[in-house]
C-alpha positions as CSV (number, residue, x, y, z in Angstrom):
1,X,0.0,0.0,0.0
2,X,1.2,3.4,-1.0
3,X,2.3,5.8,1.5
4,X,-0.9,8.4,0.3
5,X,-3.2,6.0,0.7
6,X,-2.5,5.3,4.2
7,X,-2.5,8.7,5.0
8,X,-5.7,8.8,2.7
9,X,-7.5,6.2,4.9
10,X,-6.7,7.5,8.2
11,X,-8.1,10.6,6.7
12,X,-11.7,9.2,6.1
13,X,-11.7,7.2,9.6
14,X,-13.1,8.7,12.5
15,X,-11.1,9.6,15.3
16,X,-13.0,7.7,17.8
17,X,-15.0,5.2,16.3
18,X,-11.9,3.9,14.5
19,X,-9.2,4.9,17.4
20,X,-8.0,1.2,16.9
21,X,-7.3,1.3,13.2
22,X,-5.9,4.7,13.1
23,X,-3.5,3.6,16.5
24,X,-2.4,0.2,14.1
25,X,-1.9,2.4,11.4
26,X,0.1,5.2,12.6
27,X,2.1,2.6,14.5
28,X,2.8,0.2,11.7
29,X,2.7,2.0,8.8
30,X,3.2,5.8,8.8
31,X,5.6,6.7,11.6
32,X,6.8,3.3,12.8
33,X,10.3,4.6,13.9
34,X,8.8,7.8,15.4
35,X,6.1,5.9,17.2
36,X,8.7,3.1,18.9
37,X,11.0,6.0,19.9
38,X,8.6,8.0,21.8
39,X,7.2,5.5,23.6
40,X,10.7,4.4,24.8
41,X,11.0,7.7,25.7
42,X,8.1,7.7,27.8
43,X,8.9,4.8,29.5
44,X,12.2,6.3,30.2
45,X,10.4,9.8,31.1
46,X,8.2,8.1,34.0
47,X,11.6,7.6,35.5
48,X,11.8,10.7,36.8
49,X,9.0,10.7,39.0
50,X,10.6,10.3,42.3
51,X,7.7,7.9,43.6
52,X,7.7,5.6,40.4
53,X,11.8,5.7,41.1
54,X,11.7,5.0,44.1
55,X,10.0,2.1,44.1
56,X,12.1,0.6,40.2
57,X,14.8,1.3,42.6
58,X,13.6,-1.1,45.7
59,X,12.5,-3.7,43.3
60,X,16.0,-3.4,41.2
61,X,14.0,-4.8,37.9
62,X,15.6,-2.2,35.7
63,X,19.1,-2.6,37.6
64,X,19.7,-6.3,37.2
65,X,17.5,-7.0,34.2
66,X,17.1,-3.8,32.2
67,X,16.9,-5.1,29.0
68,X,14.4,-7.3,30.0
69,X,12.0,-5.4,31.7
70,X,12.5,-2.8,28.6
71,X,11.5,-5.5,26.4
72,X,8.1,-7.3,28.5
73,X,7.3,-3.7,28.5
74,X,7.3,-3.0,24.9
75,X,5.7,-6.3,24.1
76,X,2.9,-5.8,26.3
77,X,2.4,-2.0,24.5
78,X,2.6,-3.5,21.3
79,X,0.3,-6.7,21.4
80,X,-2.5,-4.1,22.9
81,X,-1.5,-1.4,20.0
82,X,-1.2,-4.2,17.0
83,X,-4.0,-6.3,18.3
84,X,-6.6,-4.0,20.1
85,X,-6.9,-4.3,23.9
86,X,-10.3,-6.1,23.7
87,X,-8.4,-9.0,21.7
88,X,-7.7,-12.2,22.7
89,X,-4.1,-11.3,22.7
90,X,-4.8,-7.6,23.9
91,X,-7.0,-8.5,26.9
92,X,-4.3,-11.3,28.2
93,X,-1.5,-8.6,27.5
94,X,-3.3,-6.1,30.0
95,X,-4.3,-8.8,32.3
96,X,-0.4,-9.4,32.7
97,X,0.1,-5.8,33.1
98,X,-2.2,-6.2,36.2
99,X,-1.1,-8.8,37.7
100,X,2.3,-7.5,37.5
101,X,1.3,-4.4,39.1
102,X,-0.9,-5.4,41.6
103,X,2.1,-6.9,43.5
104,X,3.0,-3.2,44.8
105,X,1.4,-0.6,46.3
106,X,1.6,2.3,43.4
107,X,-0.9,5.3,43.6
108,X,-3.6,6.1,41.2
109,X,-2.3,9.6,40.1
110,X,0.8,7.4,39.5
111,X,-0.8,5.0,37.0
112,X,-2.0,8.2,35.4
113,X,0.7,10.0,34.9
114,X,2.4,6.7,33.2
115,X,-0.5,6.6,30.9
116,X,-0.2,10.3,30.0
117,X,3.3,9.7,28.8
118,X,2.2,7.0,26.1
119,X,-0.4,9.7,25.1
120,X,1.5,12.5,25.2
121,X,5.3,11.3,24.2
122,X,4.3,10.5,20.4
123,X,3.1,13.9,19.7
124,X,6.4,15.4,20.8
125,X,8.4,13.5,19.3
126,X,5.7,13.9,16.2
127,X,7.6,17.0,16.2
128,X,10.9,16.2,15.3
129,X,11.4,12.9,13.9
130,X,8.0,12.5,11.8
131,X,8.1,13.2,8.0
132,X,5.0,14.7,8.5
133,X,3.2,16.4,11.7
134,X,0.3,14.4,13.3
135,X,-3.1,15.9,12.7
136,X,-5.6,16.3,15.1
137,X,-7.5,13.3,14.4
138,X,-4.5,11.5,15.3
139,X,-3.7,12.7,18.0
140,X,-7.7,12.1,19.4
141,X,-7.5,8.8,18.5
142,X,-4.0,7.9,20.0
143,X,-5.7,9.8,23.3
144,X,-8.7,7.8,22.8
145,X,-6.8,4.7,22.6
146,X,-5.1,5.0,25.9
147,X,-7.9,6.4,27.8
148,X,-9.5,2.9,26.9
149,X,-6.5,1.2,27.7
150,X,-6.1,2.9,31.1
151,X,-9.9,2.0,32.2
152,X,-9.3,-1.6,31.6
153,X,-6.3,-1.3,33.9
154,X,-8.3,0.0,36.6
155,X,-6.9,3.4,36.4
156,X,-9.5,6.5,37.8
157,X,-10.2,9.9,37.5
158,X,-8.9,9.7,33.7
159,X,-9.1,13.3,31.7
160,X,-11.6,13.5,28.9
161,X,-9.8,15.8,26.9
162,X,-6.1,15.5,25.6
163,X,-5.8,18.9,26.7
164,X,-6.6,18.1,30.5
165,X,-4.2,15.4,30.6
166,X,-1.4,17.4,29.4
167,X,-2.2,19.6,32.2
168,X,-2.4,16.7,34.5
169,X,0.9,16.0,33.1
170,X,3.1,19.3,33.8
171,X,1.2,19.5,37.0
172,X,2.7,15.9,38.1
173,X,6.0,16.6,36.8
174,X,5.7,20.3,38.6
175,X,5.3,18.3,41.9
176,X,7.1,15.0,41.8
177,X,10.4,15.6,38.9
178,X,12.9,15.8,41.4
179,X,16.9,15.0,41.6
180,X,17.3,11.5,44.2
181,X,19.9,9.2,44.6
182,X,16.8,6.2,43.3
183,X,16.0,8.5,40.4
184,X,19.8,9.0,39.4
185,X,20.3,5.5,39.5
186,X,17.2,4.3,37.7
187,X,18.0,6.7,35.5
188,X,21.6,5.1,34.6
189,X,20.4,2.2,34.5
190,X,17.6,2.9,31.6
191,X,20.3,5.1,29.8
192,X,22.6,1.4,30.1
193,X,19.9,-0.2,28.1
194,X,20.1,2.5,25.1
195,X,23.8,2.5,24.4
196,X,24.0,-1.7,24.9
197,X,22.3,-1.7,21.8
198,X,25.7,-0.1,20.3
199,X,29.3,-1.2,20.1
200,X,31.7,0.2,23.2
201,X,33.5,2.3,21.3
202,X,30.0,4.4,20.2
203,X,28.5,4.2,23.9
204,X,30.0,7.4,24.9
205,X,28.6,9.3,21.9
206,X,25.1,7.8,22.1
207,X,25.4,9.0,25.8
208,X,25.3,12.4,24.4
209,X,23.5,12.1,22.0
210,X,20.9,11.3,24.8
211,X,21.7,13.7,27.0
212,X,20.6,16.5,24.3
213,X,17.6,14.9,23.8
214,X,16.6,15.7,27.3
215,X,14.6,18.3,28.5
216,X,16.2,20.3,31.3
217,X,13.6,18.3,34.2
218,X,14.7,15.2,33.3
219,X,18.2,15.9,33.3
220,X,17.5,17.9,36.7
221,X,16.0,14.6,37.8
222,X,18.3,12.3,37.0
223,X,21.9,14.0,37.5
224,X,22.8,14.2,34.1
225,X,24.8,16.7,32.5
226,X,23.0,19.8,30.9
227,X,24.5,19.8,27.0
228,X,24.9,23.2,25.5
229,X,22.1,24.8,23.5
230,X,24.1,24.4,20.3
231,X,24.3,20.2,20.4
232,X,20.6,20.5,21.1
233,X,20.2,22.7,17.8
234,X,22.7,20.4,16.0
235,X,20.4,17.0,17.1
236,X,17.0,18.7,16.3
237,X,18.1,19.4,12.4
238,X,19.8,15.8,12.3
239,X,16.6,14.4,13.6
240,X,14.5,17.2,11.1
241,X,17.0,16.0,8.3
242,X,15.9,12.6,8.5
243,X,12.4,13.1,8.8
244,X,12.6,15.0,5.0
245,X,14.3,11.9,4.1
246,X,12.3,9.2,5.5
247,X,8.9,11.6,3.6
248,X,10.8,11.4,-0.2
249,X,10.8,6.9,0.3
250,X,8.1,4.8,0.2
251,X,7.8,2.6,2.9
252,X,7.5,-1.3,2.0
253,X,4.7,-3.1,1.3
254,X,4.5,-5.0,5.0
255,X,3.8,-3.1,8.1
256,X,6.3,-2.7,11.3
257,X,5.2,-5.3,13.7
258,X,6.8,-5.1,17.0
259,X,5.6,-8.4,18.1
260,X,6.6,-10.0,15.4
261,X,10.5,-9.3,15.8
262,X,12.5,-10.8,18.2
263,X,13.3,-8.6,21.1
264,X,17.3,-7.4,21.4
């Protein structure tokens, strides 16, 4: 299928109605890099919080088995995105997610703010990596999508608009996006998982390259070094450089399926 008439279809479908197709296609078809990224980047982001660090850092998961927990977590996201949560394979991925998380005592406004970061992560990152910026159907149906996901988890007091959880959002991170000894080593330890994926020798530039991909809280949060202005400016028109690139190819014929790949 053409490029055009994917973005024709999602066009026609309505943001609500079809939240589930327009969520599989955006995912699979028209910004599969974009959409993996930000939603690593989310997970990563909920590391700042110093309550949800806290307690990754009593548990160790992401310490001694990283990768791991990076990859169940991905999974999970994908075979709810890929397959719809009300699947056979969606409803036994969330069911896992529960059980998982019903083993600690985590607050609601916690669960909420997790959930606003896979709403709210692929629009920014929309912004810089994506050959084309999101429209607002889009974006309602990617909202709609984990609104749905977040009742069947159990989670309460869930915004009805996109724009109220992005406040919800800044107001959490206002409050709870503080530097901690747990948050600074959570945070190494998700920044580990990132550069493993490279050779040894590139580790120390992927670093960076991280680092400038930041925003000042999360750097605040997790100890990191603040890079100058002008690495940021120089990452943003790579990552905008790409993006025209990526917009002149047509992608293949068969869609980006993380659950069909093997994790790293």
């Amino acid at each position: 299928m053409r490029r055009d008439a994917i973005t024709d279809e999602i066009a026609q479908l309505d943001p609500i109605a079809d939240h589930l197709r327009i969520v599989y296609l955006v995912g699979t078809r028209e910004f599969p890099f974009t959409t993996q990224r930000s939603l690593e980047m989310a997970l990563f982001r909920t590391f700042a919080s110093e309550r949800i660090a806290a307690l990754l850092d009593r548990t160790g998961q992401f310490a001694h088995a990283g990768q791991k927990r990076y990859d169940d977590t991905m999974l999970i996201i994908a075979e709810i995105a890929e397959f719809g949560y009300d699947s056979e394979r969606g409803a036994a991925a969330i069911r896992i997610m529960n059980r998982m998380h019903r083993r600690y005592a985590i607050a609601n406004e916690d669960f909420l703010y997790v959930l606003s970061t896979f709403a709210i992560e692929p629009i920014k990152w929309n912004h810089a990596l994506g050959w084309r910026l999101s429209t607002a159907g889009e974006r309602l149906a990617n909202f709609t999508f984990w609104q749905e996901v977040g009742r069947r988890m159990g989670i309460h007091d869930i915004p009805a608009t996109l724009e109220d959880l992005w406040r919800f959002q800044m107001d959490y991170e206002t409050r709870y996006f503080k530097f901690s000894a747990a948050s600074q080593r959570v945070g190494q330890a998700g920044l580990a998982i990132f550069t493993q994926w490279f050779p040894a020798l590139m580790r120390p530039l992927v670093r960076t390259v991280v680092y400038g991909l930041l925003d000042d809280m999360l750097l605040t949060a997790f100890g990191f070094p603040h890079p100058p202005q002008w690495w940021r400016k120089l990452l943003y028109r790579a990552m905008r450089l790409r993006a025209w690139a990526v917009g002149l190819v047509h992608p293949s014929g068969k869609p980006y399926s993380v659950t069909a790949l093997r994790s790293r």
